[in-house]
C-alpha positions as CSV (number, residue, x, y, z in Angstrom):
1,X,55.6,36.1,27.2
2,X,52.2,36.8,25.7
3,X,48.6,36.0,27.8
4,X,46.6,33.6,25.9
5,X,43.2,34.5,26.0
6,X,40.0,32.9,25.3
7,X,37.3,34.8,23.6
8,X,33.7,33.5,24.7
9,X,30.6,35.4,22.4
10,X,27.9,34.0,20.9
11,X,28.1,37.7,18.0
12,X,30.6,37.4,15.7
13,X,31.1,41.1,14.8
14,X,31.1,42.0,18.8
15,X,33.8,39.3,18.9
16,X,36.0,40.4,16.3
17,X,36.1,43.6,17.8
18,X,37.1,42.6,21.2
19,X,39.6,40.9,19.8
20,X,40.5,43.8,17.4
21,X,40.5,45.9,21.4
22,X,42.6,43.5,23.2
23,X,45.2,42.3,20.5
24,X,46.6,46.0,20.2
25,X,48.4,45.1,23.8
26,X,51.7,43.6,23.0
27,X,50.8,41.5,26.2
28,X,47.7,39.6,25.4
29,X,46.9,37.6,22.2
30,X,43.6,36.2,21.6
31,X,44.6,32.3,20.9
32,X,41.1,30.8,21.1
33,X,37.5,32.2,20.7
34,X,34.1,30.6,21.3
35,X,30.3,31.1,21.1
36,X,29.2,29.5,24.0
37,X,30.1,28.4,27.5
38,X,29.9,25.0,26.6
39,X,32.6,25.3,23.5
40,X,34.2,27.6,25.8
41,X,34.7,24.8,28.4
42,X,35.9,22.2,25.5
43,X,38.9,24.7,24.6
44,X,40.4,25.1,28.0
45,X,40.6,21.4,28.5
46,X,42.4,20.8,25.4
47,X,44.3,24.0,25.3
48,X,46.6,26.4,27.2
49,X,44.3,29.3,28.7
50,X,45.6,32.0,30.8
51,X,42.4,34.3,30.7
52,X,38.4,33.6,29.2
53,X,36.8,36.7,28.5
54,X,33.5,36.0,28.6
55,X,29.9,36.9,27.6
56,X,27.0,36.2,30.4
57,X,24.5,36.1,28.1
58,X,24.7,33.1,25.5
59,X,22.7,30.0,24.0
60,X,23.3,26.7,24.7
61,X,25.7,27.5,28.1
62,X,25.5,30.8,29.6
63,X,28.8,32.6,31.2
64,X,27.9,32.2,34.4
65,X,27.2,28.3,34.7
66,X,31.3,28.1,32.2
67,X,32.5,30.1,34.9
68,X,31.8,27.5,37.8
69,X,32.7,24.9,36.0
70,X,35.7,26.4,34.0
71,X,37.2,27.3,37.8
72,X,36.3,24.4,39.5
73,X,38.7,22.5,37.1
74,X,40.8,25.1,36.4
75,X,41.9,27.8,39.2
76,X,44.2,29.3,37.6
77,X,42.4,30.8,34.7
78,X,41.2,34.4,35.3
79,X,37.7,35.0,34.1
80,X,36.5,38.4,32.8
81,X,32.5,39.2,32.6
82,X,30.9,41.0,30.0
83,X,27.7,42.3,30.0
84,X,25.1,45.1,28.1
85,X,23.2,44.6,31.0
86,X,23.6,46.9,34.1
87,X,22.6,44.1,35.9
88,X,23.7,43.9,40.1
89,X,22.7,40.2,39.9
90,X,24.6,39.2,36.9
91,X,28.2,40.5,38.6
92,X,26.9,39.4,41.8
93,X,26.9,35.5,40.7
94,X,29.8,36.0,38.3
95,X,31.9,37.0,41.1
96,X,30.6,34.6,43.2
97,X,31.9,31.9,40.8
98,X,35.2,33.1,41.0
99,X,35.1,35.7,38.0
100,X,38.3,38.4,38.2
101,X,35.8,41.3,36.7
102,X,32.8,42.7,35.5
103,X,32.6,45.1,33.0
104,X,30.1,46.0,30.3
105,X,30.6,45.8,26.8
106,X,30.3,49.8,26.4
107,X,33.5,50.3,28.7
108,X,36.2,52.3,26.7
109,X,39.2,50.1,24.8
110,X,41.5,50.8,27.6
111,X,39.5,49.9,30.6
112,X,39.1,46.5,29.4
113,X,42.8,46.1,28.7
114,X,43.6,47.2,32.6
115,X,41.4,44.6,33.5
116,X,43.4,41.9,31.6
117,X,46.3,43.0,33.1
118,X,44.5,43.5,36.9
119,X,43.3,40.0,36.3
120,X,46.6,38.6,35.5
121,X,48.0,40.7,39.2
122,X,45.4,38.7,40.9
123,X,43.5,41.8,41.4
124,X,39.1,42.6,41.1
125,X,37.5,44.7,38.5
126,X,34.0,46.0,39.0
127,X,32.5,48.2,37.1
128,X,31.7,51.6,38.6
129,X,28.2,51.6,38.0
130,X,27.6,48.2,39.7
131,X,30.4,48.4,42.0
132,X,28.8,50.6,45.0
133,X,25.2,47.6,44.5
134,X,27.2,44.4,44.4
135,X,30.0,44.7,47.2
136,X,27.6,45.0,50.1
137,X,25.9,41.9,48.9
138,X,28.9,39.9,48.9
139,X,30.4,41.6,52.2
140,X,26.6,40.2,53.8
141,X,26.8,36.5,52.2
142,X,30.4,36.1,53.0
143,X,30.0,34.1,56.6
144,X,32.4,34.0,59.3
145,X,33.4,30.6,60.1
146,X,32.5,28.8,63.4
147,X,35.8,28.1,63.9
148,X,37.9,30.8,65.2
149,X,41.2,31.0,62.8
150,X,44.0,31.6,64.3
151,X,46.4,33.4,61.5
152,X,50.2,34.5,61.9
153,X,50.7,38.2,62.1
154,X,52.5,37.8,58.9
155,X,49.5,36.4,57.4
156,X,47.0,39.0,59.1
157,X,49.2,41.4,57.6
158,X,48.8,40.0,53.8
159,X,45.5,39.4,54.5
160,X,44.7,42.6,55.0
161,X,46.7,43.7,52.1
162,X,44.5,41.7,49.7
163,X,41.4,43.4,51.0
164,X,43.5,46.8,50.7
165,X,43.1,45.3,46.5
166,X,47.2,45.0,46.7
167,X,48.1,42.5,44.0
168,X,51.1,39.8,45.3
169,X,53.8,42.0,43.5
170,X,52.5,45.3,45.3
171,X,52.9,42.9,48.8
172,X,56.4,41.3,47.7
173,X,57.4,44.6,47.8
174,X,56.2,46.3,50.9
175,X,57.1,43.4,52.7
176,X,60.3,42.9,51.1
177,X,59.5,39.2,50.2
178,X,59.3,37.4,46.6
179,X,55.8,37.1,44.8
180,X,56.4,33.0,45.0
181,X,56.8,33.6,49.1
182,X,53.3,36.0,49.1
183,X,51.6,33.1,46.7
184,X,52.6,30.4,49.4
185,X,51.5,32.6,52.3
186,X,47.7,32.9,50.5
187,X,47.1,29.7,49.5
188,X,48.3,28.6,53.5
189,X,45.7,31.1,54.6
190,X,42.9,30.2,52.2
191,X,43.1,26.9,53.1
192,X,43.0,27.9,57.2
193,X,40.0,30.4,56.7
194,X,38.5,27.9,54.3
195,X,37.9,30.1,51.2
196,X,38.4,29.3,47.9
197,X,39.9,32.1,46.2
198,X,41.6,35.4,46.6
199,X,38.5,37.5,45.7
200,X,37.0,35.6,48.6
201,X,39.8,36.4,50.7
202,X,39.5,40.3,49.9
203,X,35.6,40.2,51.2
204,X,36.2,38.5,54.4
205,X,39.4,40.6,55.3
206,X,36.8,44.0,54.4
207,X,33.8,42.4,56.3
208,X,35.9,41.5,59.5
209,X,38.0,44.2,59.5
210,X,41.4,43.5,59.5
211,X,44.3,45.0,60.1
C-alpha cells in the first residue's frame, strides 16, 4: 500500500522536483500538494494524509504554525521540515510541534526518501548539521514532571528503546512481541509520563537516563 503524501511549497519548480525525488519510491505517492500552510491544513481535513512534507518558510501560513495545528487535529500524520536555512531555531520549533524531521532542501534524493520511510517507522530525522545544536536544547526544555511515574519494567524497557531511536518493529522484535502490542504499551506510557508524542518520549528517556 502506497503513503499518501502531501506536498506543502509555496515554488512551484522546487515542488515539482520534490515530487519528481519522492515519486521514484514505489512506496510513496504524492496525492496532494499545496503552497501554504493554510491550504495545507484545508487538504488534510478533507483528504486522506499519511505524511506533509513541508516548507518552513511560506506566505500567508508558515510551516511551523500548520504543523501545530495539522498535529493537534491529526496525530497520526508524520510531518517532514524543509528548510534552505541552516537555522537551529527553525528545527528546534518544528520538532517541538511534533515534526518527524528536519532536513534542508540541498539534502541528496535518497536522504529525503529514508526520512519518509523513518517517519512512517515512527522514527526522528535531523539533519547532521543542526543535529549536534538542537538536541541539547530540547534535552534542557524537556522537564521532569513533579509527579514521580511509576512505569512497569516492560515499559522502562521500551522506553528506553525509543530513546535508543528503535522504531516499534525493531522493539516487536527484540522483545518478541507484535508492533500493535509495542503501539499499546507507548501510548499507555505517554499518557503516564504525560507527553504527547513519541519524539517527546525519546528526549525524556535520553535526559533521564533510562535503562
Amino acid at each position: 500500500m502506497k503513503w499518501r503524501v502531501l506536498l506543502v511549497e509555496d515554488q512551484r519548480i522546487v515542488r515539482q522536483g520534490l515530487k519528481m525525488i519522492l515519486e521514484q519510491d514505489e512506496r510513496i505517492n504524492v496525492t496532494e500538494e499545496a503552497t501554504n500552510g493554510k491550504e495545507a491544513i484545508d487538504i488534510v481535513r478533507k483528504n486522506a494524509i499519511d505524511l506533509v512534507m513541508m516548507d518552513i518558510r511560506m506566505p500567508v501560513m508558515n510551516g511551523i504554525e500548520a504543523t501545530r495545528i495539522i498535529r493537534n487535529e491529526f496525530p497520526d500524520i508524520k510531518i517532514l521540515m524543509l528548510t534552505t536555512f541552516n537555522d537551529e531555531a527553525y528545527a528546534y520549533e518544528a520538532l517541538k510541534e511534533g515534526a518527524s524531521a528536519f532536513l534542508l532542501k540541498t539534502a541528496a534524493p535518497e536522504k529525503l526518501i529514508e526520512a519518509v520511510y523513518s517517519a512512517m517507522k515512527g522514527g526522528l530525522t535531523l539533519h547532521d548539521e543542526v543535529a549536534a545544536k538542537v538536541l541539547p536544547r530540547l534535552l534542557e526544555r524537556t522537564e521532569k514532571p513533579e509527579i514521580e511515574v511509576e512505569l512497569t519494567e516492560r515499559e522502562l524497557l521500551i522506553t528506553k528503546l525509543v530513546g535508543e531511536g528503535k522504531t516499534n518493529k525493531e522493539i516487536a522484535a527484540e522483545l518478541y512481541l507484535s508492533v500493535g502490542t509495542v503501539k499499546n504499551y507507548i501510548t499507555t506510557i505517554l499518557q503516564k509520563i504525560g507527553l504527547r508524542d513519541r519524539t517527546q518520549l525519546a528526549i525524556y528517556a535520553v535526559k533521564h537516563d533510562i535503562s
